[in-house]
C-alpha positions as CSV (number, residue, x, y, z in Angstrom):
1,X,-52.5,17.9,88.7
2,X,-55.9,18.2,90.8
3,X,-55.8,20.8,93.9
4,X,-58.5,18.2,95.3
5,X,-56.8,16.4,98.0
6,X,-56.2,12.7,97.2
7,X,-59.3,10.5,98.2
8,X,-61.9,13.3,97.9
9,X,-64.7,13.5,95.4
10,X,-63.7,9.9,94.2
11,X,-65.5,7.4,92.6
12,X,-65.9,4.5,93.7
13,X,-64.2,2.6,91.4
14,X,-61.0,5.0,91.7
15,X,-61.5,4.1,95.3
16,X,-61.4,0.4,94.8
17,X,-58.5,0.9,92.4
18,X,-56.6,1.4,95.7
19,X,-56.7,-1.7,97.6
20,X,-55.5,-5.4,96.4
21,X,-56.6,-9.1,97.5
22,X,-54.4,-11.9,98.1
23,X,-57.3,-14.7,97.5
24,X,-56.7,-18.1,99.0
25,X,-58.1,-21.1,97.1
26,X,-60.9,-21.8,99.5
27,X,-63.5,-19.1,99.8
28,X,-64.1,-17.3,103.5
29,X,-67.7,-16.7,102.7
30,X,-70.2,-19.5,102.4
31,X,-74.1,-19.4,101.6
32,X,-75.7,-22.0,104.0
33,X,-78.1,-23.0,102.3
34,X,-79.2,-22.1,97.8
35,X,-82.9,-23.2,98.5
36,X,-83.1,-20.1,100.8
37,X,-81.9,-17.7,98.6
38,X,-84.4,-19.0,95.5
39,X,-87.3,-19.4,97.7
40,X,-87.2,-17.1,100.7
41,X,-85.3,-13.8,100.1
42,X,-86.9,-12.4,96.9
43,X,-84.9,-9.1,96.9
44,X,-81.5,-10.8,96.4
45,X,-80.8,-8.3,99.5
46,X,-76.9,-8.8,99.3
47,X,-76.2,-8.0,95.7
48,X,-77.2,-4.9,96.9
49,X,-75.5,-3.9,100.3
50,X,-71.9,-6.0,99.7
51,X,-70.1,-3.1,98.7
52,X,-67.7,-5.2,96.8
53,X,-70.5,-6.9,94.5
54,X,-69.1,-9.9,95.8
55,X,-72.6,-11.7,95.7
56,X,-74.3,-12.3,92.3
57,X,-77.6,-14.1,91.5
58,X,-77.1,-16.0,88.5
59,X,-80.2,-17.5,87.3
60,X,-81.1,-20.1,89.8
61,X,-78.0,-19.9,92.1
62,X,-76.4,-17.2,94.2
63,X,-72.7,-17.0,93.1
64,X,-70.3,-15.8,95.7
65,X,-67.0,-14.1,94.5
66,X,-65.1,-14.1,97.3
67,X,-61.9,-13.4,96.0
68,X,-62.5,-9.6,96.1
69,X,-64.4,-9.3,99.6
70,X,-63.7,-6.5,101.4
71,X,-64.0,-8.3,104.5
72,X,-66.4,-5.4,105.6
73,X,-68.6,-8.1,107.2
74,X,-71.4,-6.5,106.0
75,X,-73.1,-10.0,104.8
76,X,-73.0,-11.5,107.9
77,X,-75.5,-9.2,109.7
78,X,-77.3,-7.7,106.4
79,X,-79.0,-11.2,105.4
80,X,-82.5,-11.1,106.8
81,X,-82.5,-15.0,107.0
82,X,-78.8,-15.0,108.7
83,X,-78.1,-17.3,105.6
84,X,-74.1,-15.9,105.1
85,X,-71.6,-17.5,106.7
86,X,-68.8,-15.3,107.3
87,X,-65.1,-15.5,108.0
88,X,-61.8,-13.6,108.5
89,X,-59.6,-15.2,105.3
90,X,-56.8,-17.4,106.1
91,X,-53.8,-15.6,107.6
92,X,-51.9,-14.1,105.0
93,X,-54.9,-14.1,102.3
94,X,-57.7,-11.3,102.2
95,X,-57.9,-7.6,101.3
96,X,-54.5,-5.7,100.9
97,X,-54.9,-2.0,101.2
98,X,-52.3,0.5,99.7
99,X,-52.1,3.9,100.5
100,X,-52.8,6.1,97.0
């Protein structure tokens, strides 16, 4: 046993380990439009600041795995071209947050 208190001096990923998602089948998050992503945003700027790497570009298309958003809402006011649509899940769907 630690004498750190629990949550303290964590990584991230032992962070993460905490909370669980309840994914509906259709995805809360939707990129307006691809063609903006290829040929406007060059940095990719949301596969860096979604803190749940829910954004990935994949060759020539941005892939968007919802399933383990952490509804933060941090894509729908960190895409320069306000390209992110974002939503609350459907009721009963989304992140599930335990206490550890």
């Amino acid at each position: 046993m630690s004498d750190q208190p629990k949550g303290k001096g964590q990584t991230i990923e032992e962070k993460q380990y905490l909370i669980r998602f309840k994914a509906d089948t259709n995805s809360h998050l939707h990129v307006l439009d691809y063609d903006i992503c290829a040929t406007k945003c060059p940095d990719k700027i949301c596969t860096i600041f979604c803190p749940a790497e829910v954004y990935k570009w994949e060759e020539i298309r941005m892939h968007v795995g919802y399933e383990g958003c952490h509804e933060c809402g941090s894509c729908r006011i960190g895409c320069p071209h306000q390209n992110i649509k974002w939503e609350y899940p459907k009721g009963g769907h989304g992140i599930i947050f335990r206490l550890g």
